[in-house]
C-alpha positions as CSV (number, residue, x, y, z in Angstrom):
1,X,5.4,35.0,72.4
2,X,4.9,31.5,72.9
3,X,6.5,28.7,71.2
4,X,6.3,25.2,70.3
5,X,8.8,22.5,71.0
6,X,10.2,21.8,67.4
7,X,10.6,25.3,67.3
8,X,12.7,25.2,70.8
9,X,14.3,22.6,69.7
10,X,15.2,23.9,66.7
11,X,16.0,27.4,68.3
12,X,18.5,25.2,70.5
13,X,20.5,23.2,68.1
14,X,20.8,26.2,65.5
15,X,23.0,27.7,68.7
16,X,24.8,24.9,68.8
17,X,23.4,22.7,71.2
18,X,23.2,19.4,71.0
19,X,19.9,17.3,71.3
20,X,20.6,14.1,73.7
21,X,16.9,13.2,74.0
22,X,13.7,14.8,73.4
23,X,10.3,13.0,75.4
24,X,7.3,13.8,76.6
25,X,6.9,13.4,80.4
26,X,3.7,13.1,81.9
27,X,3.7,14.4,85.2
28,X,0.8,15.0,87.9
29,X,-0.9,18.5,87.9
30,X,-3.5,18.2,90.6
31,X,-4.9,15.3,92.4
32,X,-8.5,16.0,91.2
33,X,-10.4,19.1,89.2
34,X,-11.2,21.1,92.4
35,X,-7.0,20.8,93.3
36,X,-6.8,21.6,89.4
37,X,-8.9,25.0,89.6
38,X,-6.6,26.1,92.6
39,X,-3.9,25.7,91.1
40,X,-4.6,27.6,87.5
41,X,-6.0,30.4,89.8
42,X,-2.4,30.7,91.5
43,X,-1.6,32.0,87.7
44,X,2.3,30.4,88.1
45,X,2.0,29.1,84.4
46,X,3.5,31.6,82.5
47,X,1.3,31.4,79.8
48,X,-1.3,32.6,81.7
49,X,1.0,35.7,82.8
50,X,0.1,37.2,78.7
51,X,-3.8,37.4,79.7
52,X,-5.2,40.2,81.1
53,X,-6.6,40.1,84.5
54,X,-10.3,40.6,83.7
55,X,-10.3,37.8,80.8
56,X,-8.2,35.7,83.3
57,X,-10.6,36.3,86.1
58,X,-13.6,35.2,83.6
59,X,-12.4,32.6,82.6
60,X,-10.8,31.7,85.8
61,X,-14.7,32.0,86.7
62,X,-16.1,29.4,83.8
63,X,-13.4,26.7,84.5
64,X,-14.7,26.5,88.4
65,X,-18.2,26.2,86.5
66,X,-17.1,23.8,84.5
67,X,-15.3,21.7,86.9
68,X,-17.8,22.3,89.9
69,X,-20.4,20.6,86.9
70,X,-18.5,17.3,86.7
71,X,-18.7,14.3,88.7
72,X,-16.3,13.8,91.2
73,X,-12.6,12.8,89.1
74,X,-9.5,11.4,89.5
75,X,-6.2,13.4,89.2
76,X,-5.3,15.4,86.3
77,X,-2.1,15.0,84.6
78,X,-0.5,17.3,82.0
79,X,2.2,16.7,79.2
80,X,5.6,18.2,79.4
81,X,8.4,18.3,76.5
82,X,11.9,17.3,78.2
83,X,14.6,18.0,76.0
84,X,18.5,16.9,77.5
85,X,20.6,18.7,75.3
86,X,24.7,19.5,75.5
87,X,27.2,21.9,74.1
């Protein structure tokens, strides 16, 4: 089940938490598409944990396609959701 971040942050301060911030943090992920493709095959993201193997593995297979088709790039950055919550 995956969810979104109202919904953890909701989830959060229904238990009694209480929200201190809530930002978005970009951060680097790889520092170009070939780094990028690496690093989604490692298959740490636990989203990628809920796909099976063979649809992981194809589409594992069209991203290096995909990547290996476009010029040369710069580094790729993702979004994260930081919450700082206390109790």
């Amino acid at each position: 089940m995956s969810f979104r971040a109202p919904q953890i942050r909701n989830l959060l301060v229904g238990h009694g938490f209480v929200l201190d911030s809530d930002q978005v943090v970009v951060q680097l992920f790889a520092r170009d598409l070939p780094e990028y493709c690496d690093r989604i095959a490692e298959r740490a993201l636990s989203s990628l944990q809920a796909i099976s193997d063979s649809d992981f593995n194809r589409g594992l297979k069209a991203l290096r396609t995909y990547c290996e088709d476009r010029p040369p790039s710069g580094p790729v950055h993702e979004a994260v959701d930081l919450f700082v919550l206390h109790k």
